[in-house]
Every structure is written in structure tokens, then in C-alpha cells.
N, C-alpha and C positions, 0 to 999 in steps of 0.2 A: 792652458791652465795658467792663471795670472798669480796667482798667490802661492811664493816660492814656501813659503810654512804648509799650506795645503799640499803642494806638489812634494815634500818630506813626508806627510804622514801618508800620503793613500799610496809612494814609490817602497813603502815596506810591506804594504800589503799582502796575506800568504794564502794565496786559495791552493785546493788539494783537488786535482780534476780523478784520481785514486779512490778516492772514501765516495759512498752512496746521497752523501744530501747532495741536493742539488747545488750547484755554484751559486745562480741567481740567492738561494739561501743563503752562501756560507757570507757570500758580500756585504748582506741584510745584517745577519749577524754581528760585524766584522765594526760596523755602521753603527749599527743600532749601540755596539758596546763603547765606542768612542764618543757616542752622546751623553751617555750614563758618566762617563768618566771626568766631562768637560774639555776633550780634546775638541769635540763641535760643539759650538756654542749656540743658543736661540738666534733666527734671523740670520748665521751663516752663509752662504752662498755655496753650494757643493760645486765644482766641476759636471759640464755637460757631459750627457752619456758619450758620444764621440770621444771626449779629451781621456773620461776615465780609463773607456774601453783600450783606447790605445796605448794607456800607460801599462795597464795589467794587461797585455792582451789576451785578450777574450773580447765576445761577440760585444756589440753595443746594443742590443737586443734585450742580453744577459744584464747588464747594468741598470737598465731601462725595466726589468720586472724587480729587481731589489728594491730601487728606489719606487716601482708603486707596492708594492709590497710594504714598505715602510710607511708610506703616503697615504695606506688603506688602517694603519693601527692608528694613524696620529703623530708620528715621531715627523713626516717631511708636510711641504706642501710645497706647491707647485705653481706658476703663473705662466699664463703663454707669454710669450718673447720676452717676459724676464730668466726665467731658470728653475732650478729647484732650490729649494733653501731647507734650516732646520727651523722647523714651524715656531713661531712668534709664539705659541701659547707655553712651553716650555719656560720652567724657572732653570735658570742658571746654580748651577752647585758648585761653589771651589774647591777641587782637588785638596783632599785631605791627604795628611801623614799619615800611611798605618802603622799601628805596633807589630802588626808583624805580615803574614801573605797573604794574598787574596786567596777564598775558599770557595772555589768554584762546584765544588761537589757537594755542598751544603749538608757540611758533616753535623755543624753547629748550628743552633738559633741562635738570632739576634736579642730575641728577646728571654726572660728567666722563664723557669720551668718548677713549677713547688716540687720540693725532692719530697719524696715516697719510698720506703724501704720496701718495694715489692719486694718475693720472695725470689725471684728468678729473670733473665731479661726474656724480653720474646724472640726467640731467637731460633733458626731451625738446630735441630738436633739430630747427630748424625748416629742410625739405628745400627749397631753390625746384626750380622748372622743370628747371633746367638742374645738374647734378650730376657731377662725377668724383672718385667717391669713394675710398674705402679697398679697393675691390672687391669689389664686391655682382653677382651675379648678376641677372639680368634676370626679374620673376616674372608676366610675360607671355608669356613663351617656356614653361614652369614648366609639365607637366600637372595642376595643380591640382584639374581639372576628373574625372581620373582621380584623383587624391587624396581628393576630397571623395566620389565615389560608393562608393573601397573606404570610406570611414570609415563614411558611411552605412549602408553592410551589416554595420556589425559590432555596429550598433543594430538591426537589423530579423532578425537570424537568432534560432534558437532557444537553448537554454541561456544565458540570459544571466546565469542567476545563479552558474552555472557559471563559468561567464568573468569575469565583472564584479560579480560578489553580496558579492566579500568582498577583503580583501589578497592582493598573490599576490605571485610572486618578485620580489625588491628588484631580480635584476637582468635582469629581462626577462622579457617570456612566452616559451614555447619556442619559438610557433610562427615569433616575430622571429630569435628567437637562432640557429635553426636555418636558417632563410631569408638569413640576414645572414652567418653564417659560409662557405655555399654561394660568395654570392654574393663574400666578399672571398676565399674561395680560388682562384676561377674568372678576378676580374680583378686581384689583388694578387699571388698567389702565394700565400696564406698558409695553414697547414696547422694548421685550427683546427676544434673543434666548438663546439658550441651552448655547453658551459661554458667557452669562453675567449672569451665576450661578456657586455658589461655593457652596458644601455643608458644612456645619459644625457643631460642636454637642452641639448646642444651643445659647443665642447671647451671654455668656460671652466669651465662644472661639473664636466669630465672631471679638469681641470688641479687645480682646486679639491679635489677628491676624494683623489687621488692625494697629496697634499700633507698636506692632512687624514689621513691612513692611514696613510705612508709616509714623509713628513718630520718629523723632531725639531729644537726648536729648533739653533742650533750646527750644522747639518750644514752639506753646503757643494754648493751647487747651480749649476752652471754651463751659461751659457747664451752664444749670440754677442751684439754689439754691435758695431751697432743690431740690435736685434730687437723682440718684443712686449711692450709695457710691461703689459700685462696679465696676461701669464703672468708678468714679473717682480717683481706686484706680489703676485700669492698666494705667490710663494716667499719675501718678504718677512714678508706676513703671517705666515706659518707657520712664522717667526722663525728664518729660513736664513740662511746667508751666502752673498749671492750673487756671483757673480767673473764677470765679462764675459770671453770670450775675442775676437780680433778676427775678421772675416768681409774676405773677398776676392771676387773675380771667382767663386772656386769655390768660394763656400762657407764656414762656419767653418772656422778656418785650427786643425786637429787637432794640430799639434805643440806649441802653446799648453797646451794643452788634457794633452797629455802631460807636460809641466815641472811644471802645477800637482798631476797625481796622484803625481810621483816627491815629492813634499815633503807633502804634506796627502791625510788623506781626501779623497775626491769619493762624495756618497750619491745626485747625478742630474746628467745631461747634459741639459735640454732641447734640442732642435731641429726644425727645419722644413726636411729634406733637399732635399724634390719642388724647391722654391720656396722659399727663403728670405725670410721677414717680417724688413722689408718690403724688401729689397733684388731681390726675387726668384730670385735665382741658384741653381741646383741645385749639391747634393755631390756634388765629381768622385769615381770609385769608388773612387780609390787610398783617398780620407780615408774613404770610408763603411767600406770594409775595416777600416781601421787604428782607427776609431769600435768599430767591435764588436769588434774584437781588444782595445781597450783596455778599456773593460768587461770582458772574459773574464778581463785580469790582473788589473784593481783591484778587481771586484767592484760598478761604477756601476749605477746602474740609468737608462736611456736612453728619456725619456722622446721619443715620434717623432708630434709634430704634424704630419698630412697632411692638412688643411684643403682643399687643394685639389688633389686627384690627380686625377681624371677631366679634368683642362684642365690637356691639351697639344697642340702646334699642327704641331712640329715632325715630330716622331716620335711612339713610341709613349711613354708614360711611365715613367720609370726605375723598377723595383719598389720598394717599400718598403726599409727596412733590417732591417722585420720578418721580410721572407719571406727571410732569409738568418738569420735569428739561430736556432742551433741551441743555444744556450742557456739561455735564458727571460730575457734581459737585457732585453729589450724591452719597453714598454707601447706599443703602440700607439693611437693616437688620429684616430678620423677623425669627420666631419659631413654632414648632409645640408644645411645651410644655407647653403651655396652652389650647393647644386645649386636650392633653389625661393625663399628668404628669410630673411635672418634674422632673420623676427618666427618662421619654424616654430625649437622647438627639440627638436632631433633628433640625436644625436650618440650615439657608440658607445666604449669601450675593447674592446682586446683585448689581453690576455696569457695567463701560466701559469692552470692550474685551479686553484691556491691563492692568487692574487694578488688574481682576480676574487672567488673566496667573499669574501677578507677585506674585499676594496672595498665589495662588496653588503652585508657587513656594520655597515661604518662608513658607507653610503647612507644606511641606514636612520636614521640618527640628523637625516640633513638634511634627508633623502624617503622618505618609508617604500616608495615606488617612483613609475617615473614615469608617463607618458600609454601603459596599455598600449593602449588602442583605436587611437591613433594608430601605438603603433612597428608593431600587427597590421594597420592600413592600408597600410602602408610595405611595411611586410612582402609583399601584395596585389600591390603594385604593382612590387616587387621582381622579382616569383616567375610573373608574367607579359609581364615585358618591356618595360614602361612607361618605366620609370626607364630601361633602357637607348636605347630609342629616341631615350627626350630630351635624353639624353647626346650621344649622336652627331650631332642637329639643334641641338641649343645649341654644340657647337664649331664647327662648320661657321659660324653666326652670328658665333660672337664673334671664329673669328678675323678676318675680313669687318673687325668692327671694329676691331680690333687693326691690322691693317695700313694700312686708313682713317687710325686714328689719329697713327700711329707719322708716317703721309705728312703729315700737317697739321702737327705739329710739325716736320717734315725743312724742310718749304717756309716755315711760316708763322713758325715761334720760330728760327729753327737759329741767329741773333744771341743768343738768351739762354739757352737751353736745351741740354743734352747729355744722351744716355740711349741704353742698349743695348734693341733690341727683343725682349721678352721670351719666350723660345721656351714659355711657358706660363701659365697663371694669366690675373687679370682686369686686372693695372694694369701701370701703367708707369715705374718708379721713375727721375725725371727730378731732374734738377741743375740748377740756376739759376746764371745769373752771380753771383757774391758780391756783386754793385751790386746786386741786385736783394732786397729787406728781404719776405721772405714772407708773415710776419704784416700788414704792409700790404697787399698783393697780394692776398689772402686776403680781408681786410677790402673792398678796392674791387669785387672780383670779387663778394661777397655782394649788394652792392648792386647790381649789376647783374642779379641773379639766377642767379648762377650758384656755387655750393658749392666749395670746395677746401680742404683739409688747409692751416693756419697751420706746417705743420714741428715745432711744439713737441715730439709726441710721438714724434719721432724722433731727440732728441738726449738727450745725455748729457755729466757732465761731464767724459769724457776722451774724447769723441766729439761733433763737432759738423758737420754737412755741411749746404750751402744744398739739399737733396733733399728731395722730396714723393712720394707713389704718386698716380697721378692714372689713377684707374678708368677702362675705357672699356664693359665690356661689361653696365656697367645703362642704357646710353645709346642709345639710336638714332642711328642713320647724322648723319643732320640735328640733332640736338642735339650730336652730337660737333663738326661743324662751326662750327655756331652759340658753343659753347663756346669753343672757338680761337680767333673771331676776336673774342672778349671780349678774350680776355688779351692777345690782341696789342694790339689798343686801348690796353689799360691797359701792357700792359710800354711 
């Protein structure tokens, strides 16, 4: 080795013969990052595999596949009976000052990032024992067991390349679309075919979607408050103006909601009729009437999250706002992931047959389409009954616990607590004394194992209530119990 500065940097050299990558790698590596840095420069001359080998010893073999290894991306190149060198097509960089360490785990970007007041980070979250959540369905009760056998068969029959060899519809296979449309005309009312379904993988990609396609910066999108900060926060994203109307006993309070279309465009209403998030209350009919009437005059488009129609305990449940809009003012939006978990994601739009092409069209740009194996197991399970059976044994459960629960808090909190029993849905949107600080409560309750909503994501700044949704039907008899008498403890 001629060049006593060459023979310094490659005598520090640290391979680890310990740790799983290969040597020949960690060399490449070692190599590759001294070129980045300007310690080898374009045109370089490296030392022969023999001199390197025997400096680091190790094989010369080992030397000889780093350097094609490097040779094969572009960083070396090679001449016979000249040597190897650092390839002539590199620009040279001069070693900069940093202001502070190198970040090798690339905690940071380099480049800016537009801040966003999402409501929460994406972050996993850790579940204990004992949970009343946001309302999560129970996926123990869940035919799973029928879920995973249709999925199975849709691997083992024939034509599979037929089915599964290539892209297919962005917005569903037929055989869902067609199975799915049956099944929401027979329990929703709605008078749909196979082209006014889109599939999609739960309703915040529905929401997302719809936003993406159909909202322009400037428009103005109104929804109630409190509601879901998740759908408020794509209507944001997608650079709307969003206007809270207030919500009541019955529901968004619609006359609000008229003041704002007599003075400004309105280009969407979101809502959640069945069950209002998270307050749960249903829309009395006068407003659901006077809801689609107003759209018919303004021209809104009414976007109608029914996240959880299948759970109700009372009566039958109220139809849709869809199966009444003779219009096409409606997008309707529903999910399976309350019916088994929200790690499946499963979810559906329905409206006009030009609203769904265009949807399917601007999919493609997110998802070129989604789990069609899965929506054709659903589908399976749809179209034999399954799904409905375990509808009917999962309310019968939950309401069990629903009335359980409602009686734990009547006996056990009724000093700190106030709350209407919900005639439908998973939780129970409960009010605390104002002495009583949430986010503490929250906090005490974790350590003891047991999970609950801090309130944050249910206020606003012209809306603030001490109110939390406190799940009961992912819970067991005994764990709801056991729950209760945490917070009584603690309150």
C-alpha cells in the first residue's frame, strides 16, 4: 500500500466477525460511507484486494466481493492491470461543518414538513386488562372462524388467475358489490346496485376519499360539535373551511345549519344520524326531513357516516337518511369494523353511479384497489347468513352489558357521574362532576390497569364539556364490574 494517508484510514478499520451481516458487507459499507463523506475522492486509487486483506486480516476473497459489490451499484470501477479506483463519474463534495451530530437513524428530515394539528400521533397504544374504550366491538363473539374458512376458499378454488392474476375494479369485485348492495337494500332500505358500491378499507379512507375527489380548497364543510376529530381533520386537510353547527339531545341542531347556507355556499354536511359521535344521540325525523330537504335547495352534498347501524337495543333502527334521498344527495358510508375489529379494514361507500366511477377513479391514485379476497370472503359470509346471525347474538350480548353497565354507574358513581342510557351503539357518553380533572383520572386509572378516554379529544374551542364515551361492549360482565369499582376508588 503506497499512500501512507490511505494506509491511516483503511488501519482504523472495525469489522465485527460477532453481529449476522456479512463482513464482505460491513467493508462495502465502511467504503461506501467514506465516499459519501469525501475521505475517497473521484478517480482515487483504492489498495489491492491482497494489500487490503492483509492489513484487516481477513480473507482477500472477502475484499474482492465488497469491492464488486460496490462496482455492481456504481460507487467503484475497475481496469485490468490498472486496479480498482472511486469511479470518475462521482462529483466530489467538501466536507462540511455540522452544527451538531450525524443522525444516523433518521429520526429527522431534511426537508420541512407543513404542520398539521392532527388530534393524536400514530402511535401504538398500549391496551391493559381492563378497557372502556371509544367502542370497540368484542372479537370473541366475531365469526372469525367463518371469516377465515370463506377467505381460505378463495385460495384453494380454481381460476385463480382469473380472479387474482392481475388488477381488477378499483372499486370492488362484483361478486361483493353485488352481495353488499342485496344485503344494504334488504336491512337499510336502500335501492342500490352493484355500481353504487365502492369498497374501501374502513370509513376514514371513505372520508379521506370523498375529500380527495369532491372537496376544493375554500369550500365549506359543516359538521356538528362535538363530533369526530378525525373526520374533521381530513376536511381540514383538504383545505376546507370547516364551521361546527351545535348538537342537542336530538341531534345536530338543523336550523344552525340553515342560517349558514342562507349567507354562504355549503359543498358537505357531514353526520352520524344513527348515533351521533360521540355524544350518541339519534336525529329526530323532523331534522333528518329538513337535512335532505336542505341539500335539495342548496345543492350540499351529505356526507352520512353509519358506523354503527346494526346496534340497537331499543327498537328497530332508524333507516338511513340514504334510503329516503330521492335525490343523489347522499354519500353514504358504512363499516364492518364494528361488527368483528378494527384491525379488519372493511368498509363500503354508496351513492349515485357517477359519483362511485369518479371515486374509483381518484382510488386508484391512493390504491389501485383493495383486499379483493377479503371484501369475496365477506361477501361468503354475507350471502349465507353468518354475518346476520352474529348480528343478532352480538346485540343480545352487548345489550346484557349495556344495562350491566349503565346499573354500575346508577349505584356505584351516581355522586360524580350523569349520563343518558344509550338506546344504541357501544359506549356511553358520561359527564363528570367539573371537580373531577379527567386527564388525572385517566392517568390514575391507567395505572391501575385500567384504559379510559383523557376527554381531550372531545373538546373544542367554543365547546368544552367534563364528558368521556366509556365503551362497555369490548368488555366482559366481570371486567366491566371490576372497571367501576377502579374509578370509584379513585373518584
Amino acid at each position: 500500500m503506497n499512500s501512507p494517508i490511505l494506509y491511516s484510514l483503511f488501519e482504523n478499520l472495525s469489522l465485527d466477525h460477532s453481529i449476522t451481516r456479512p463482513v464482505y458487507l460491513q467493508l462495502a459499507d465502511i467504503l461506501l460511507d467514506c465516499i459519501k463523506t469525501g475521505k475517497l475522492r473521484s478517480g482515487q486509487k483504492l489498495p489491492s484486494t491482497r494489500d487490503l486483506a492483509g492489513l484487516l486480516q481477513i480473507n482477500r476473497i472477502t475484499v474482492g466481493k465488497a469491492y464488486e459489490e460496490l462496482q455492481m451499484q456504481g460507487w467503484l470501477e475497475s481496469f485490468v492491470g490498472r486496479g480498482t479506483f472511486i469511479s470518475t463519474h462521482l462529483v466530489d463534495h467538501e466536507p462540511e461543518t455540522l452544527t451538531g451530530s450525524r443522525n444516523p437513524t433518521m429520526k429527522k428530515a431534511g426537508f420541512r414538513i407543513p404542520f398539521q394539528n392532527y388530534p393524536d400521533k400514530a402511535t401504538d397504544i398500549f391496551i391493559p386488562e381492563l378497557h372502556l374504550d371509544d367502542g370497540y366491538p368484542d372479537p370473541s363473539l366475531a365469526p372469525l372462524k367463518e371469516l377465515y374458512r370463506a377467505y381460505r376458499n378463495q385460495l384453494t378454488r380454481g381460476g385463480l388467475y382469473h380472479r387474482f392474476g392481475s388488477y381488477n375494479n378499483p372499486a370492488g369485485p362484483q361478486y361483493y358489490r353485488e352481495t353488499l348492495s342485496d344485503y344494504l337494500n334488504t336491512t337499510r332500505g336502500l335501492k342500490t346496485t352493484a355500481q353504487n358500491i365502492l369498497s374501501v378499507r374502513g370509513t376514514l379512507m371513505g372520508i379521506n376519499l370523498v375529500c380527495t375527489a369532491l372537496i376544493r380548497p375554500g369550500d365549506v364543510v359543516v359538521s356538528g360539535i362535538p363530533g369526530w376529530k378525525r373526520a374533521d381533520h381530513n376536511f381540514l386537510h383538504a383545505g376546507a373551511r370547516h364551521i361546527g353547527i351545535p348538537v342537542d339531545e336530538h341531534g345536530i341542531v338543523v336550523e344552525a345549519l340553515k342560517e349558514i347556507c342562507r349567507t354562504q355556499k355549503v359543498r358537505m354536511v357531514y353526520v352520524t344520524p344513527h348515533h351521533h359521535y360521540p355524544t350518541t344521540v339519534s336525529l329526530r325525523i323532523d331534522r333528518r326531513l329538513e337535512l335532505l330537504r336542505l341539500a335539495n335547495e342548496y345543492g350540499f352534498i351529505i356526507f352520512e357516516d353509519d358506523y354503527d347501524f346494526d346496534f340497537h337495543y331499543k327498537h328497530r333502527p332508524l333507516l338511513p337518511l340514504a334510503s329516503a334521498d330521492e335525490n343523489g344527495m347522499v354519500i353514504y358510508c358504512g363499516s364492518f369494523s364494528k361488527s368483528f375489529s378494527p384491525a379488519f379494514r372493511m368498509g363500503y361507500l354508496v351513492g349515485p353511479e357517477n359519483v362511485i366511477e369518479h371515486l374509483a377513479q381518484v382510488r386508484i391514485l391512493l390504491d389501485r384497489q383493495g383486499d379483493h379476497m377479503l371484501d369475496n370472503a365477506m361477501a361468503t359470509i354475507l350471502q349465507d347468513g353468518t354475518l346476520q346471525r352474529y348480528t343478532r347474538k352480538a346485540i343480545a350480548v352487548y345489550e346484557e352489558r349495556r344495562d350491566l353497565f349503565c346499573d354500575l354507574l346508577t349505584d356505584q358513581l351516581s355522586d360524580a357521574v350523569t349520563f343518558s342510557i344509550p338506546e344504541g351503539g357501544m359506549t356511553v357518553w358520561t359527564t363528570f362532576a367539573d371537580s373531577i380533572n379527567l386527564e388525572s383520572l385517566a392517568q390514575k386509572a391507567l395505572q391501575k390497569g385500567l384504559l379510559l378516554s383523557d376527554g381531550k379529544t372531545h373538546r373544542y374551542p367554543d365547546y368544552c364539556t367534563n364528558s368521556i364515551r366509556l365503551g362497555f361492549a369490548s368488555a366482559a360482565k366481570d371486567e366491566l364490574i371490576r372497571s367501576v369499582e377502579i374509578l370509584k376508588k379513585i373518584l
